[in-house]
PAKOL-196108 format. One record per residue (C-alpha): x, y, z. Coordinates in steps of 0.1 Angstrom, whole numbers, plus 5000, padded with zeros to 4 digits. Each point is the difference from the previous one (the first is absolute). Example, Ala and Ser with C-alpha at 12.3 -4.5 7.8 and 13.67 -1.06 7.14 Angstrom:
<rs>
512349555078 501450344993 
</rs>
This chain:
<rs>
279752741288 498350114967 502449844973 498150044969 498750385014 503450115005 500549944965 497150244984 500750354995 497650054973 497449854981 501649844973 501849865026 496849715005 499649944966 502949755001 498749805032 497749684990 496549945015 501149865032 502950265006 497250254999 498049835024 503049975028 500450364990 496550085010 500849865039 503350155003 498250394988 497149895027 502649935025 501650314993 497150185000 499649875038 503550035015 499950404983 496350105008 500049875036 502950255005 498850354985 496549944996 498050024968 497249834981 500349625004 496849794988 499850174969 503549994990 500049635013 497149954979 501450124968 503249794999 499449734969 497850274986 503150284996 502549764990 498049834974 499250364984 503950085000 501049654986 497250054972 500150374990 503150225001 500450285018 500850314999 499149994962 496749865010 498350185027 498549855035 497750235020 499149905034 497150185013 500450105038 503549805002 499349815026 500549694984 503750174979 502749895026 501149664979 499950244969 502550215018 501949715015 500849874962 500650334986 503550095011 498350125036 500749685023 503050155019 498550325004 496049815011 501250045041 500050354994 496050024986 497850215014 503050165025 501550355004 501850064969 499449624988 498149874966 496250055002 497849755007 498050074966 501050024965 501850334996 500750094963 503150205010 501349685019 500649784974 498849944960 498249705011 497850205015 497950134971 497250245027 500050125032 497149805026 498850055032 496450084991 497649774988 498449964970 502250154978 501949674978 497849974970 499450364995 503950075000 500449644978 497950114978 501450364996 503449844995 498449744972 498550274981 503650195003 501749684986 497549974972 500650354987 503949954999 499849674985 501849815033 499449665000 499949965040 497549865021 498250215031 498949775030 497750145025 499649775029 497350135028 498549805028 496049935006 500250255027 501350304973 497649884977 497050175020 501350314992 497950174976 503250124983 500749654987 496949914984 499850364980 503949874991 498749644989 497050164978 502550224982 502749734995 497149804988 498950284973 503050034988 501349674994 503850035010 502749765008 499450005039 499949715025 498650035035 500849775022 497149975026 502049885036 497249865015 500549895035 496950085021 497249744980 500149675002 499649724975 499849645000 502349764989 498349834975 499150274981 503350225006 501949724986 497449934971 500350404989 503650045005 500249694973 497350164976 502050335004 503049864988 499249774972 497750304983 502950235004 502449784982 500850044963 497649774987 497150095019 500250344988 500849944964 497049734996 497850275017 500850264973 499949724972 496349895012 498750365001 501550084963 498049654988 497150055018 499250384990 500649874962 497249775000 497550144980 497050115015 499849765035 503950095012 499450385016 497549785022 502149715003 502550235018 497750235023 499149645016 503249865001 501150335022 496749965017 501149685009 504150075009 498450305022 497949785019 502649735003 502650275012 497050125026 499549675014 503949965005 501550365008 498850285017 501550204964 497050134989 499450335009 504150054986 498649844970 497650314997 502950225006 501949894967 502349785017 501049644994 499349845030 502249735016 499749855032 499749915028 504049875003 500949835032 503150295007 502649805016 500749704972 503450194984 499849774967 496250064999 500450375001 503250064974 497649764978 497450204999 501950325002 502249904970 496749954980 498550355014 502850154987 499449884964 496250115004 499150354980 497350265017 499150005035 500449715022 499349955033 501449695022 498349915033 503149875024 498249835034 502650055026 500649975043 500950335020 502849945019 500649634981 502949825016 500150145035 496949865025 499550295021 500050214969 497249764983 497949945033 499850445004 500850134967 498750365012 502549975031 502649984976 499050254971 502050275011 501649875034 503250115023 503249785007 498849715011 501249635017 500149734971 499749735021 496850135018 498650284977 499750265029 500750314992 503050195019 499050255023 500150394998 500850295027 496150095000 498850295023 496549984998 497549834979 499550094964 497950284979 498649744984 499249835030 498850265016 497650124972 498749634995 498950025039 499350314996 497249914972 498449715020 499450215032 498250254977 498149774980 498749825031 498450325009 498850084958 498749754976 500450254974 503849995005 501149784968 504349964987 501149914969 503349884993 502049924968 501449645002 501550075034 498049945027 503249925022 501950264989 497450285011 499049825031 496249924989 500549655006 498849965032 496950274987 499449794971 499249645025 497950215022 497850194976 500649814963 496650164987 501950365007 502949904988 501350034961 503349884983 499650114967 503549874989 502450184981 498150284988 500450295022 498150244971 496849775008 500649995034 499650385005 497150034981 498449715014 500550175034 498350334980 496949774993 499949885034 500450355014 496950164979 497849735014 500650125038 503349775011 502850115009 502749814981 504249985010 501949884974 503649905015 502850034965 503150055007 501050334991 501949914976 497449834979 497550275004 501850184974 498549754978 496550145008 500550404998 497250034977 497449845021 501250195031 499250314983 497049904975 498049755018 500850135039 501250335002 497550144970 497449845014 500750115037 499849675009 501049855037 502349774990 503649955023 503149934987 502249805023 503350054982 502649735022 503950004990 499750384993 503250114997 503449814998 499249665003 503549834999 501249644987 497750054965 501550334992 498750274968 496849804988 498349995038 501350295024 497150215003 501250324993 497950184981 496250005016 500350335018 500550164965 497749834980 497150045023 500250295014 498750224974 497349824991 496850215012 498349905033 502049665011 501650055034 503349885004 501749895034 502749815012 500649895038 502550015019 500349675018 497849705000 497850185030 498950274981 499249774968 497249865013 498650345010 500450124967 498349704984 496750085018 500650354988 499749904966 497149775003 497650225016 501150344981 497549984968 502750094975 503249824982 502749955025 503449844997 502349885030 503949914987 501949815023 503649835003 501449624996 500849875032 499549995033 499150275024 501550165029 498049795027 497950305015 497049945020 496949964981 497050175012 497249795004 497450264990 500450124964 499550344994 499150224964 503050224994 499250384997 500449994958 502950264992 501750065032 503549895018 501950045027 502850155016 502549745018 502350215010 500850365001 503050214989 501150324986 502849924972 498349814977 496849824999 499749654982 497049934983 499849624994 497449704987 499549635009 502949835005 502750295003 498450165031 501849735024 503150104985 499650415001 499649925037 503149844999 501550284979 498950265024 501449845027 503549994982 499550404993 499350055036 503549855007 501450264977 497850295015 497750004977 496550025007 497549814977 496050014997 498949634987 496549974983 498049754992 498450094970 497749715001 498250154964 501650074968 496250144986 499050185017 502850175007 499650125044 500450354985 499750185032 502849775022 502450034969 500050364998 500250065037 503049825001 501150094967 500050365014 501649945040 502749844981 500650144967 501849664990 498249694989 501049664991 497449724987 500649655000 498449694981 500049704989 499050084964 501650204967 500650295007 498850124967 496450115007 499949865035 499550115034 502850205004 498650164967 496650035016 501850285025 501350224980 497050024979 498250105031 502750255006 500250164969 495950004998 499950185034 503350244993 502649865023 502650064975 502650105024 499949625021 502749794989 499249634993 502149684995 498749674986 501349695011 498349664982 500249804969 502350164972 498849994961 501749654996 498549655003 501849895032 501449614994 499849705027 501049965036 499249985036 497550315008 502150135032 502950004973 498650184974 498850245020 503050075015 501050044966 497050264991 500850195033 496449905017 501449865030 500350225033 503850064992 499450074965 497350255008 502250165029 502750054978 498050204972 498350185025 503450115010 501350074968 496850174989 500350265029 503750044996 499150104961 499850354989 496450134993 499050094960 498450244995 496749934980 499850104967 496150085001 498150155027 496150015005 498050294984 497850195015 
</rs>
């Protein structure tokens, strides 16, 4: 089925196919691609996309000597595939399988870690100016796609790689613009011919001869760049890389293979800073992939035959879905509602906002730092901004959240979606860390709900409290409760007590409250008695409803959804020490001080112990433990 595939195990592996034994190669790694993607999920159009684009790099340039860094690594699966990984590519992005990214610890082909955006050039670079110092003669390839390229990161990476002159190419994988035929095929032929040998040497000879003419030949040459600038202008959008420092090539059409090892060949002889503009399709080869190129970014098992995608076991409808609807009921009733998103508009559910009220809406692209402090301007002028990021990527902005919102006391909400463990995309995207690195920032409020019903309630809690608010909340869908109709502000600090008990009492956030009821009602089996709380608020803290229970029980557990290190469960025993409840015991049950790797999220949280079983069971063993006796006790 994939004859000439079967036969490469690693790079070097190409170099001894011919032009058009690359080019059948290029359909059997697209149909591969298919038959394996439409079984475990995974990122399709850009992978699909990148095909010609990955092989041509690997046929001209020779990895692992030379490095390739593929920001995000959505579009790394054929550069896995041809690096020793094909037999082991069912397993990506499963439990205990090969990631779905580049994972330096996964193979020497993989010269940096991805999953964020933004990142290739700066890390290129770092690793050019390493090679430089110890005299290596390998090459460093960036390649980043338009969308990573609004990333503020990637321009201050490009200004400093233009400064300092290095060996670097970028390889610019355009596929969102489009160009015209005539003048794609026009550039792609001016980009090769002035990349070739003789090109470059006659260029070099002219500017020698022409700044040795006496007197007229510094002029001569100021208008003979005037002139190549303004012919490059008119043909390329290379300009502002120009500026930069960079040698400028492009626009390529991305799916010609002889084209592209042309070209890539003659990069590869080019000194300083080059950047090569590849034009290419999302989801190129497949229809349904081509025709909804978002549908199939990051999409499920799927029919190949008729593109649908397979169904799940949902329960209810989605946070996300929730909080979308959720933002158009409010912003019916308040034109100075306004959401921002960063390049996701589907994955944070403002879609829907964004055709109803476009002139209130804001995709600022991929540049969550700008996003946040675009919210900031928008909230000192009187709105009342959301910006939906995924939790993950709000790490990106932690110096806005505190500078530009929380110093300022700004009313700007947070809507933090796939906090938590997030599944299938593994270390670079569970959410694990907001509850830590927001909560002691001074005056943000931060809550997490816990099902779909009590999300919306919380968001108009945030948008009408004056101050900076956060709400965290889970991938996935809900649990199918009843939605109330009316929303309702959520007294700011304060949970609830689900159900009573005199053993232990289990103090739990977001998504682990469903499964301390579920724990409790294990203990009760066992004749043991369990309080379940709702915490609701990680700051503030419901001081009060902790320490009554803290005190009727004398044993507390927290649960989350979040490190433990500096978390929730941390939260409580601040409080405790602070108020001199030295002598309540406490047990912590949530993410443990490691990065926690790929798989589905019911699974690894089995794994963690944040299930109801899991939570039962160290209840259990918690109360069956012998007490300690503390080493410091409160002064009075």
């Amino acid at each position: 089925m994939y004859p000439l595939l079967e036969t490469i195990n690693s790079p070097s592996d190409l170099k001894r196919l011919s032009p058009e034994e690359l080019i059948q190669l290029s359909g059997e790694v697209r149909r591969f691609l298919l038959a394996t993607v439409s079984q475990t999920g995974g990122h399709l159009a850009s992978n699909l996309g990148a095909v010609e684009l990955t092989l041509a790099l690997h046929y001209c340039f020779n990895s692992p000597n030379d490095h390739f860094i593929w920001d995000v690594g959505h579009q790394a699966y054929t550069h896995k595939i041809i690096t020793g990984r094909r037999d082991q590519f069912h397993t990506q992005r499963q439990y205990k399988g090969i990631s779905g990214f580049p994972k330096r610890s996964e193979s020497p082909h993989d010269a940096f870690g991805a999953g964020h955006s933004s990142t290739s050039i700066s890390a290129g670079l770092g690793m050019a100016v390493a090679g430089d110092l110890l005299g290596s003669p390998s090459r460093v390839v960036a390649v980043i796609g338009d969308g990573s390229l609004t990333g503020g990161m990637a321009f201050e990476a490009l200004n400093q790689a233009g400064h300092l002159n290095k060996n670097l190419v970028v390889v610019l994988n355009d596929n969102e613009m489009s160009i015209s035929k005539n003048v794609g095929s026009f550039s792609s032929f001016v980009s090769r011919k002035l990349t070739g040998n003789y090109f470059r040497d006659l260029k070099k000879e002219m500017k020698g001869l022409l700044e040795n003419i006496p007197a007229f030949g510094g002029n001569i040459l100021k208008f003979a760049r005037r002139a190549e600038n303004s012919l490059k202008g008119f043909l390329t959008p290379g300009m502002l890389f120009e500026a930069l420092g960079f040698e400028y090539i492009g626009p390529i059409q991305g799916h010609d293979l002889p084209q592209l090892i042309e070209i890539l060949s003659n990069v590869k002889a080019l000194e300083g800073p080059v950047l090569v503009h590849i034009m290419t399709t999302k989801g190129k080869g497949y229809p349904p992939a081509e025709q909804n190129p978002d549908q199939f970014h990051g999409v499920g098992p799927f029919d190949i035959a008729t593109g649908k995608v397979s169904g799940g076991k949902a329960t209810g409808p989605s946070y996300t879905g929730i909080f979308g609807q959720t933002m158009l009921k409010l912003a019916r009733e308040d034109n100075k509602i306004v959401a921002i998103t960063a390049a996701m508009p589907d994955g944070t559910g403002l879609s829907p906002f964004a055709k109803e009220f476009p002139d209130r809406f804001f995709d600022v692209g991929i540049a969550e730092q700008h996003a946040l402090t675009f919210a900031a301007g928008l909230a000192a002028e009187g709105f009342k901004p959301v910006a939906a990021i995924y939790s993950t990527f709000t790490q990106r902005a932690y110096d806005q959240v505190f500078h530009d919102i929380c110093l300022q006391k700004l009313p700007v909400t947070l809507a933090l979606d796939r906090a938590g463990l997030v599944g299938d995309d593994g270390p670079t995207h569970h959410g694990a860390f907001d509850l830590s690195y927001l909560r002691h920032l001074p005056g943000i409020t931060v809550m997490a709900p816990k099902d779909e019903n009590e999300l919306q309630h919380m968001l108009k809690t945030a948008l009408y409290a004056g101050s900076p608010m956060a709400i965290r909340y889970p991938r996935g869908n809900g649990y199918g409760v009843p939605l109330d109709e009316e929303l309702r502000e959520v007294r700011i600090g304060k949970g609830e007590i689900l159900s009573e008990g005199n053993d232990v009492a289990i103090l739990a956030i977001g998504s682990t409250v469903y499964p301390a009821l579920e724990a409790a009602a294990v203990l009760k089996e066992k004749g043991i008695s369990a309080t379940v709380v709702n915490a609701r608020f990680v700051k503030p803290l419901d001081r009060d409803l902790i320490l009554s229970v803290a005190k009727a029980t004398r044993h507390l557990v927290t649960v989350e959804e979040n490190a433990l290190m500096g978390g929730f469960g941390t939260a409580v025993l601040e409080l405790l020490a602070d108020e001199g409840e030295t002598d309540v015991r406490v047990k912590r049950i949530g993410i443990p001080d490691r990065f926690i790797e790929q798989g589905s999220q019911a699974q690894l949280r089995a794994d963690l112990g944040l299930d109801g079983s899991g939570i039962a069971a160290a209840c259990e063993e918690f109360l069956k433990s012998p007490a300690v006796k503390p080493l410091l006790t409160r002064v009075k």
